[in-house]
Backbone as CSV, one residue per row, in Angstrom:
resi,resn,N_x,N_y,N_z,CA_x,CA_y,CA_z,C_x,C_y,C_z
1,UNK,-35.559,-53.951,-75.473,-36.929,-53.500,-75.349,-37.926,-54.613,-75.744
2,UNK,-37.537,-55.213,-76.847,-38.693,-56.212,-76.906,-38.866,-57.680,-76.033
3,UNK,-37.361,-57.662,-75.619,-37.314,-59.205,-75.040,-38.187,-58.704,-73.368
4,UNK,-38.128,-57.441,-72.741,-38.962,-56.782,-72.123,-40.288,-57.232,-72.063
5,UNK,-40.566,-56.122,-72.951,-41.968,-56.509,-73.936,-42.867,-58.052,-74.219
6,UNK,-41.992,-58.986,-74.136,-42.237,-60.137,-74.325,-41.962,-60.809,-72.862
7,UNK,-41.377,-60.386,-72.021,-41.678,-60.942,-70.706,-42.963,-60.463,-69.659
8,UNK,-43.179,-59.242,-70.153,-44.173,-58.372,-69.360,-45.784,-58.939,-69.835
9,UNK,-45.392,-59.167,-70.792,-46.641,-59.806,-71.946,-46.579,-61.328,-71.586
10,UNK,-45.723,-61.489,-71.664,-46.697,-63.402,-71.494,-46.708,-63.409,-69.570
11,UNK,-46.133,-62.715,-69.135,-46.391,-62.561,-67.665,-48.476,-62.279,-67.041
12,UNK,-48.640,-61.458,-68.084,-49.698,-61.103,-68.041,-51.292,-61.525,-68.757
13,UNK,-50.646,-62.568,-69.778,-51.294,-63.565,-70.658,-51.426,-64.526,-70.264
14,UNK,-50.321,-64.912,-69.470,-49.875,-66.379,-68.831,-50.851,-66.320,-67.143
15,UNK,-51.359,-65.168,-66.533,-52.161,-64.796,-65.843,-53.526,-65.126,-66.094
16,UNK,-53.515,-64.385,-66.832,-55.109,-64.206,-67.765,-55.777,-65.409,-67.926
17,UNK,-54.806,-66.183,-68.743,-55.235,-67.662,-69.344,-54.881,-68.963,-68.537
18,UNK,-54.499,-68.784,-67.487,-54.302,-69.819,-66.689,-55.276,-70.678,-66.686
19,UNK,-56.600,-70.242,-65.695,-57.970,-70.978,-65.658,-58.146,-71.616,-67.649
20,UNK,-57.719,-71.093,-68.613,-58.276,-71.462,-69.721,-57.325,-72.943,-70.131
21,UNK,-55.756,-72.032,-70.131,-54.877,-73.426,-69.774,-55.182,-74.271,-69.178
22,UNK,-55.397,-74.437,-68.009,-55.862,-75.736,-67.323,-56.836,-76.510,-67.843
23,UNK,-57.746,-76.041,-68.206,-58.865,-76.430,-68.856,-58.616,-77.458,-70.460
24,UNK,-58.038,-76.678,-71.376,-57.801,-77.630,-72.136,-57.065,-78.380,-71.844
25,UNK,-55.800,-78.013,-71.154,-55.050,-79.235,-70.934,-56.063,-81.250,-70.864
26,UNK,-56.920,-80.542,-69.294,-57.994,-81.230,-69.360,-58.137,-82.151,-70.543
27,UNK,-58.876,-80.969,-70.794,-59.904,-81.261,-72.450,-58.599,-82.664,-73.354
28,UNK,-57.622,-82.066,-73.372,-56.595,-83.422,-74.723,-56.791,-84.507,-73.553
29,UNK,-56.729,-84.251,-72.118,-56.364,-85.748,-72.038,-57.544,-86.539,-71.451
30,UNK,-58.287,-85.774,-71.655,-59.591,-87.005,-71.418,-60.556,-87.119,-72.697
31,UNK,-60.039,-86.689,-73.810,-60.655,-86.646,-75.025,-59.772,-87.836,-76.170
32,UNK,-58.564,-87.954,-75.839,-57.606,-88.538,-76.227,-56.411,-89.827,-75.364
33,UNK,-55.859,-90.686,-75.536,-55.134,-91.318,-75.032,-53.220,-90.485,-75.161
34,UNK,-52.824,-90.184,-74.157,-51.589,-89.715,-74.727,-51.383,-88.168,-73.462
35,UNK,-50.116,-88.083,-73.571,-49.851,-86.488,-73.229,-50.513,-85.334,-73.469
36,UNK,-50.858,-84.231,-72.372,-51.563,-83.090,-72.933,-50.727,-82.245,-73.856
37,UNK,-49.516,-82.175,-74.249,-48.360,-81.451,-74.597,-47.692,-82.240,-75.553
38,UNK,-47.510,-82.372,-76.614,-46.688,-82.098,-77.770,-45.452,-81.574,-78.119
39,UNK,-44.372,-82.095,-77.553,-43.124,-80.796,-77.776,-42.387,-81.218,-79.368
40,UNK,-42.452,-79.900,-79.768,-42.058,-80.165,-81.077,-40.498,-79.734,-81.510
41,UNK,-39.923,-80.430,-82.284,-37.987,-79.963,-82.566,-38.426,-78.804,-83.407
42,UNK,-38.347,-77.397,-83.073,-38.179,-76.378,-83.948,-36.970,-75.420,-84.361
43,UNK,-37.024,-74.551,-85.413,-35.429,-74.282,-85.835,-35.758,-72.621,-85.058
44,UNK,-34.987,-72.774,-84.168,-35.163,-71.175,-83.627,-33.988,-70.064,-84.462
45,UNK,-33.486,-68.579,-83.594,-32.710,-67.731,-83.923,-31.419,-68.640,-84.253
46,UNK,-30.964,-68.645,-85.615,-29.216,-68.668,-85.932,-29.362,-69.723,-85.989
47,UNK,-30.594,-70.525,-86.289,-31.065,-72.365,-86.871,-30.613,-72.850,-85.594
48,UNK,-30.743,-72.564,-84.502,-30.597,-73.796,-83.417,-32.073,-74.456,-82.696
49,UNK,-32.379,-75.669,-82.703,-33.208,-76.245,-82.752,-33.889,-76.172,-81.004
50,UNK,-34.427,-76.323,-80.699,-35.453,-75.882,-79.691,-36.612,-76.867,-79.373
51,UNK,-37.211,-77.030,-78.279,-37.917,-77.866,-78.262,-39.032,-76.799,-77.896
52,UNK,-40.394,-76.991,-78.267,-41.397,-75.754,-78.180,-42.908,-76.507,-78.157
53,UNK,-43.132,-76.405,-77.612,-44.646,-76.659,-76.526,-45.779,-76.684,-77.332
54,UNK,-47.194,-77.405,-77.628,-48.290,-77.373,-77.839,-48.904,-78.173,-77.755
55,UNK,-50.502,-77.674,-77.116,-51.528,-78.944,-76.693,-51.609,-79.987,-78.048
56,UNK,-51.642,-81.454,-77.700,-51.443,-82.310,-78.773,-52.739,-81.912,-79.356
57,UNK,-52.673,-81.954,-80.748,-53.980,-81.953,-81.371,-54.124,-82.657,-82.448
58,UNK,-53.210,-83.809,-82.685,-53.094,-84.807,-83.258,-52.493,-86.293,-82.566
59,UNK,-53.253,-87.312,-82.918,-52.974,-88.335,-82.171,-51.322,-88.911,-81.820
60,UNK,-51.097,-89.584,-80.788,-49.903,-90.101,-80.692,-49.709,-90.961,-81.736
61,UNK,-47.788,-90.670,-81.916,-47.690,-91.517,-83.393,-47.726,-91.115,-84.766
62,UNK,-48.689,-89.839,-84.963,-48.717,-89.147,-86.428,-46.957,-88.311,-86.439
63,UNK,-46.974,-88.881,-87.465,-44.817,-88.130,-88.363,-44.882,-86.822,-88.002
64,UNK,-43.554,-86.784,-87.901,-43.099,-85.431,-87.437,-43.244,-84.489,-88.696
65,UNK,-44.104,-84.348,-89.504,-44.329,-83.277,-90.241,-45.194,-82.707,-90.948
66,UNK,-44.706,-81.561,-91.362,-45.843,-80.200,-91.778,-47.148,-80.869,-92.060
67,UNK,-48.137,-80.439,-91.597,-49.620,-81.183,-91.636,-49.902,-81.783,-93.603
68,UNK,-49.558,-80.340,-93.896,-49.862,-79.997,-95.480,-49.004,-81.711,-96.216
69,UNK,-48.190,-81.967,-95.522,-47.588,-83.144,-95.934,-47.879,-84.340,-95.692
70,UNK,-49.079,-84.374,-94.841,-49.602,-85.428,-94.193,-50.717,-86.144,-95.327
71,UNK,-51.011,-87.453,-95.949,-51.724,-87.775,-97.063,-53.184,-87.660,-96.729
72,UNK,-53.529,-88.176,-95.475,-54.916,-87.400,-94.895,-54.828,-86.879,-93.299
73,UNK,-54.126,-85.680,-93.213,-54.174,-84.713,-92.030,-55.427,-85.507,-90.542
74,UNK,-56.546,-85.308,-91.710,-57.727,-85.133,-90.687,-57.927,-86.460,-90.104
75,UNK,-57.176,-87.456,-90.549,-57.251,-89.037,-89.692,-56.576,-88.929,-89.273
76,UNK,-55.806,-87.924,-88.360,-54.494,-87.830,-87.428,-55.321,-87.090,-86.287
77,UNK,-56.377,-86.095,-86.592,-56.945,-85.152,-85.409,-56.823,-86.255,-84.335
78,UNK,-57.117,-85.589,-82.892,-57.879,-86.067,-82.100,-59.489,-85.634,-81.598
79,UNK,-60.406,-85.759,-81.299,-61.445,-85.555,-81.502,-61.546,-83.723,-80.964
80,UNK,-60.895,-83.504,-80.088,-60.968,-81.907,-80.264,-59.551,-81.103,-81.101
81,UNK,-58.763,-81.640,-81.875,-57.807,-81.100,-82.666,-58.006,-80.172,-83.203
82,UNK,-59.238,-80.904,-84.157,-59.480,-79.354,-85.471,-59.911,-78.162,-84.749
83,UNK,-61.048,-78.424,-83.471,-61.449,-77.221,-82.898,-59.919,-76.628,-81.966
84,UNK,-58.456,-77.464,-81.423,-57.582,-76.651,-80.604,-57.191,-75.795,-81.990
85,UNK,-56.655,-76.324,-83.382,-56.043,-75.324,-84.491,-56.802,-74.278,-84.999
86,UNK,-58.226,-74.614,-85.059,-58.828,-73.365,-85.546,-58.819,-72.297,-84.672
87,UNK,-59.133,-72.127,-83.539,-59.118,-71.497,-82.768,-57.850,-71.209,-82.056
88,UNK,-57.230,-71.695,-82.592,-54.810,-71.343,-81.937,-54.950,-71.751,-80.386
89,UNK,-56.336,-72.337,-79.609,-55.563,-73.118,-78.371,-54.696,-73.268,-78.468
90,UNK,-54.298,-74.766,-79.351,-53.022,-75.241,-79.525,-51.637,-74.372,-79.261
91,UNK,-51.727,-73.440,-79.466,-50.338,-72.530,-79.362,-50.035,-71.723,-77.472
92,UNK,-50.905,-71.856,-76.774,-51.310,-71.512,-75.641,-49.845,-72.047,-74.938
93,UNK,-49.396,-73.339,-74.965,-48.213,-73.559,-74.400,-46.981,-73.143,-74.714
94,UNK,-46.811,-72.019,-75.466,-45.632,-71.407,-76.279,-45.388,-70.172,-75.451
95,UNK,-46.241,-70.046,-74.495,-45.826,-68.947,-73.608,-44.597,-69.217,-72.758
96,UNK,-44.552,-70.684,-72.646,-43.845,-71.115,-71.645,-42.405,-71.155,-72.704
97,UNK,-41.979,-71.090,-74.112,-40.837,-70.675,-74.998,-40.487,-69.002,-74.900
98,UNK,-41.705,-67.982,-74.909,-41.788,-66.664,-74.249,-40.665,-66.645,-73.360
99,UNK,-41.080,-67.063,-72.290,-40.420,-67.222,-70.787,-38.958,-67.175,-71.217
100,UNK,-38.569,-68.223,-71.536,-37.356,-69.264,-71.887,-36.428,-68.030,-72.951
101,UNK,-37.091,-67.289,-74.021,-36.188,-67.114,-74.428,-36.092,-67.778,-75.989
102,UNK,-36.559,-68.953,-75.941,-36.500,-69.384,-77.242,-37.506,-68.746,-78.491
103,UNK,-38.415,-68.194,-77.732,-39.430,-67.524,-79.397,-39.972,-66.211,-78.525
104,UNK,-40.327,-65.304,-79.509,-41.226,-63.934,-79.330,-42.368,-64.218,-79.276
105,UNK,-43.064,-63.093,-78.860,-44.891,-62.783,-79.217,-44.749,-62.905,-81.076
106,UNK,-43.534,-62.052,-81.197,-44.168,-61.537,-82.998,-42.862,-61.700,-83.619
107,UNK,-42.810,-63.064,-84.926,-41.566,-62.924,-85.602,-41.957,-64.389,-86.726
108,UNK,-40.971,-64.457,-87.395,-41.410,-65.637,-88.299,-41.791,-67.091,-87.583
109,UNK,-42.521,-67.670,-87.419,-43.077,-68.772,-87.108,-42.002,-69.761,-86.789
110,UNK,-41.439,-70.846,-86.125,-40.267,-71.408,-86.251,-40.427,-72.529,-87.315
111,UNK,-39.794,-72.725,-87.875,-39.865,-73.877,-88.667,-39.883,-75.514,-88.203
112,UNK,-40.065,-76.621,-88.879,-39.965,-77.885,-88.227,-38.647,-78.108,-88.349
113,UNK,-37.751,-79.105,-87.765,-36.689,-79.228,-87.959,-36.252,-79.650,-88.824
114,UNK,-37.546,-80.326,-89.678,-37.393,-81.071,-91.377,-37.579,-80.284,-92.569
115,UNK,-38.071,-79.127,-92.356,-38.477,-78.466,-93.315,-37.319,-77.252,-93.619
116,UNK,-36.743,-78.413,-94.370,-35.332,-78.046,-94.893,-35.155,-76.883,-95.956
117,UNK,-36.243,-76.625,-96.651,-36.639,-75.770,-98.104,-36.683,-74.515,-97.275
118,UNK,-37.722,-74.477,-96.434,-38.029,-72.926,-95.020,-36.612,-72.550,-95.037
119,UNK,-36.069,-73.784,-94.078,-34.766,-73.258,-93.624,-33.831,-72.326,-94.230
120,UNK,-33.758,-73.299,-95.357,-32.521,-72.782,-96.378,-32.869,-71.246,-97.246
121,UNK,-34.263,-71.052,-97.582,-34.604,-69.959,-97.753,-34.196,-68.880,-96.544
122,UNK,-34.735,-69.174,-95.323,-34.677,-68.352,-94.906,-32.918,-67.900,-94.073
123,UNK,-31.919,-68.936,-94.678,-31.061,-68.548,-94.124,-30.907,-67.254,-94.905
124,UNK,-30.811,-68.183,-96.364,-30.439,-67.400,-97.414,-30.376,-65.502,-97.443
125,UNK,-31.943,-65.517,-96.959,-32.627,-64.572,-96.769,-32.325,-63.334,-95.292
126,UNK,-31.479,-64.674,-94.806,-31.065,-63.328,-93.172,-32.369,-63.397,-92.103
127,UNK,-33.364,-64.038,-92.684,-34.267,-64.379,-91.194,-33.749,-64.912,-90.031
128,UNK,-33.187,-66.555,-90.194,-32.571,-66.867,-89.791,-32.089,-66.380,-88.362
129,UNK,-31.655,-64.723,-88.497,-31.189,-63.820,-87.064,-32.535,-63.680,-86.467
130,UNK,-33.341,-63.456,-86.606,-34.429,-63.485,-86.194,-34.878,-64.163,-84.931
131,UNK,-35.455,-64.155,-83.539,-35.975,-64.875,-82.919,-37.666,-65.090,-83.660
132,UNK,-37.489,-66.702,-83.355,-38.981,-66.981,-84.184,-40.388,-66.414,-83.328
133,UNK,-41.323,-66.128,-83.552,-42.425,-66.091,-83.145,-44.266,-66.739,-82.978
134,UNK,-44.807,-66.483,-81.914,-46.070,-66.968,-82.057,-46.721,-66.627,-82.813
135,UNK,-46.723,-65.343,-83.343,-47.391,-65.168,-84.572,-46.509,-64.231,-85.775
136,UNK,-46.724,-63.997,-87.017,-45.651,-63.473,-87.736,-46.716,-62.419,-88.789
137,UNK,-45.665,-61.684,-89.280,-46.526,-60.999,-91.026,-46.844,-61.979,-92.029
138,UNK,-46.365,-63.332,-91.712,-46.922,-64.196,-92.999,-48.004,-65.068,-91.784
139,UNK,-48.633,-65.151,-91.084,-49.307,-65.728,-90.289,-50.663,-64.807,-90.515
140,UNK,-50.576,-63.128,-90.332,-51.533,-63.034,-90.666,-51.677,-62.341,-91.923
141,UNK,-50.863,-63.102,-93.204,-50.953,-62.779,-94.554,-51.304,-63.978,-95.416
142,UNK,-51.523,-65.492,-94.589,-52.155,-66.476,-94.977,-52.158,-67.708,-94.278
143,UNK,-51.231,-67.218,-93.327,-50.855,-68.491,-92.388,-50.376,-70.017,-93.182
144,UNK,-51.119,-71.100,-92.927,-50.940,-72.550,-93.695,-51.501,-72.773,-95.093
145,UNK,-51.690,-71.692,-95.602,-52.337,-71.538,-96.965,-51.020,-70.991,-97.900
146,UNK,-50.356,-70.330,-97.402,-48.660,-69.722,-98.735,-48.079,-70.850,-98.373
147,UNK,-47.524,-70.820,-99.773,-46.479,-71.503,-99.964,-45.207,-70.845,-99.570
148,UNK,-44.193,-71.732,-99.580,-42.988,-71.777,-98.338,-42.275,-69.986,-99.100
149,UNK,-41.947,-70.123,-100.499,-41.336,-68.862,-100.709,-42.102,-67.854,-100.752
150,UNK,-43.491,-67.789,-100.558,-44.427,-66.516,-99.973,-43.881,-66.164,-98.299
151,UNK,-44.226,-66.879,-97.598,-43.807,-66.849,-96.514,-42.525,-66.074,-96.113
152,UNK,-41.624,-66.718,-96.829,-39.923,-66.259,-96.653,-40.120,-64.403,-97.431
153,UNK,-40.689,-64.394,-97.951,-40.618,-62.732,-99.064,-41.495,-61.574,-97.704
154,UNK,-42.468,-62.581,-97.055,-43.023,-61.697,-95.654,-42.361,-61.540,-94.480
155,UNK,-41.521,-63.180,-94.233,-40.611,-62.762,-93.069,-39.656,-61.699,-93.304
156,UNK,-38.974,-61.562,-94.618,-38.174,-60.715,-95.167,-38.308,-59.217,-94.811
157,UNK,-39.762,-59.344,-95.362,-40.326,-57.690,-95.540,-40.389,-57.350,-93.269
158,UNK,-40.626,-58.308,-92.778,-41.063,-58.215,-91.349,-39.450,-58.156,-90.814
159,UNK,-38.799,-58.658,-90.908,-37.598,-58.685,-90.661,-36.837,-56.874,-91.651
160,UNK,-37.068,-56.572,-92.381,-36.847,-54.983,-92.931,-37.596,-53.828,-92.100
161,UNK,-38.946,-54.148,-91.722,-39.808,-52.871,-90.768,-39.715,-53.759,-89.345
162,UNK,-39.371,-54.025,-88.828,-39.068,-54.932,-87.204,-39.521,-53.976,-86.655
163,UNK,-40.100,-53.234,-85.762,-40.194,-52.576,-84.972,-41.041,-52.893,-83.763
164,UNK,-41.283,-52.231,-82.282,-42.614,-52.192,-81.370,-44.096,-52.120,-82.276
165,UNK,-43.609,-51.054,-82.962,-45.110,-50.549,-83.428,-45.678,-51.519,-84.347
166,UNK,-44.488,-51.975,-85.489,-44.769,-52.835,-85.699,-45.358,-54.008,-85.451
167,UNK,-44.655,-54.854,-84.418,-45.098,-55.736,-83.819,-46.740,-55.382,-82.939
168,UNK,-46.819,-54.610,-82.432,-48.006,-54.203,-81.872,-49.528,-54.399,-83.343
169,UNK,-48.957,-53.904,-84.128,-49.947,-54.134,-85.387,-50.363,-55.396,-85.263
170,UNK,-49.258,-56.257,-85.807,-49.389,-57.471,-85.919,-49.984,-58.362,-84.848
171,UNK,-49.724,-57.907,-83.846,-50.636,-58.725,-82.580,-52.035,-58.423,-82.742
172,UNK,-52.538,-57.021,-82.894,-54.120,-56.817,-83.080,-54.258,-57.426,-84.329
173,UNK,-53.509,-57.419,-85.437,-54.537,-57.827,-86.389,-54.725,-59.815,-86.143
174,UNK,-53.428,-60.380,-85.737,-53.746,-61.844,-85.056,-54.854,-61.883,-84.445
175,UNK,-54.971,-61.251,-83.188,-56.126,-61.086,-82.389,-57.429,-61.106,-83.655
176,UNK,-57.602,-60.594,-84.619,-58.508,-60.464,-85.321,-58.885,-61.615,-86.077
177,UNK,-57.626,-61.922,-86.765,-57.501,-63.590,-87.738,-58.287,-64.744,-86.698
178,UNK,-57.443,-64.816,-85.562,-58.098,-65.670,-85.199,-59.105,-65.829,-84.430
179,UNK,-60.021,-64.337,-83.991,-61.533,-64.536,-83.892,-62.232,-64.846,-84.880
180,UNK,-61.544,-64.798,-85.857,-62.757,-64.958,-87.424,-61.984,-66.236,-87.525
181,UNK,-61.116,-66.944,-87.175,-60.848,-68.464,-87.915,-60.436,-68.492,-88.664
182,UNK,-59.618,-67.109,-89.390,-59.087,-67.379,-91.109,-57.410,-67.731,-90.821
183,UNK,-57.325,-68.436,-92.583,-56.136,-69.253,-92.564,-55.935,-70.281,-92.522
184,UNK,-56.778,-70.968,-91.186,-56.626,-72.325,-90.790,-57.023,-73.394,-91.517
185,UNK,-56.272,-74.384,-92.318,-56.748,-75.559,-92.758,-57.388,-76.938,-91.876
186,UNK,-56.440,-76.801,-91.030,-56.943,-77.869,-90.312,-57.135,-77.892,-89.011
């Protein structure tokens, strides 16, 4: 039912937002030198690594990791970066992981392939079975602001109530986070 659910849905998102897709695409590469797309190594369902889609919003060349780890993030933007993250453009190409199979609409976020501490928590923890998602219960419980074992105690709790209805929550209240911009550091 949900892998359903998640085809019928980005079928119909992936509609919707086409004209918008195109557009930024645009927007990175005449704002920036480099690819419109970003594919990033992420740890999907049962830790197998995945390659997963987003408009670059940091220059070619910035390290493969977690922003929060970066010594100054904001000398990595590209001149429309901060505005693709605040606003989750950036995530617009993850429909095309939808498709594929590799991530949900709604589930724990995937991890980087370095962020070994996530991982191991969340094997620990049984997330892990989980297919990852575009947006999660710790996404809109603080997004890039918890720290890694906050995060893992929400995927937990999201991974214990899993449900449609569930997930349906969690999409409106996303929808909400990110008309208001909250969460986002950078």
């Amino acid at each position: 039912m949900k892998r359903f659910f998640d085809l019928l849905l980005a079928t119909v998102v992936g509609v919707i937002l086409l004209v918008p897709i195109i557009v930024v695409a645009l927007a990175v590469r005449l704002t920036s030198p480099g690819p419109a797309l970003y594919w990033s190594d992420r740890v999907g369902r049962n830790n197998r690594i995945f390659r997963m889609p987003k408009f670059r919003s940091m220059r070619v060349g910035t390290p493969a990791v977690a922003t929060h780890l970066l010594s100054k993030p904001d000398a990595y933007l590209t001149p429309i970066g901060s505005f693709l993250r605040k606003s989750s453009l950036d995530e617009l190409p993850q429909l095309w992981s939808i498709f594929k199979g590799d991530m949900s609409f709604v589930g724990p976020r995937p991890a980087l392939f370095n962020q070994y501490d996530l991982i191991e928590l969340r094997t620990n923890a049984g997330v892990d079975r989980l297919v990852p998602g575009l947006t999660g219960w710790a996404q809109i419980n603080g997004r890039d602001e918890l720290p890694i074992p906050a995060k893992v105690a929400l995927d937990v709790e999201y991974l214990q109530r899993c449900s449609v209805a569930w997930d349906v929550r969690i999409l409106w209240l996303t929808f909400v986070k990110v008309a208001r911009r909250e969460g986002v550091t950078h």
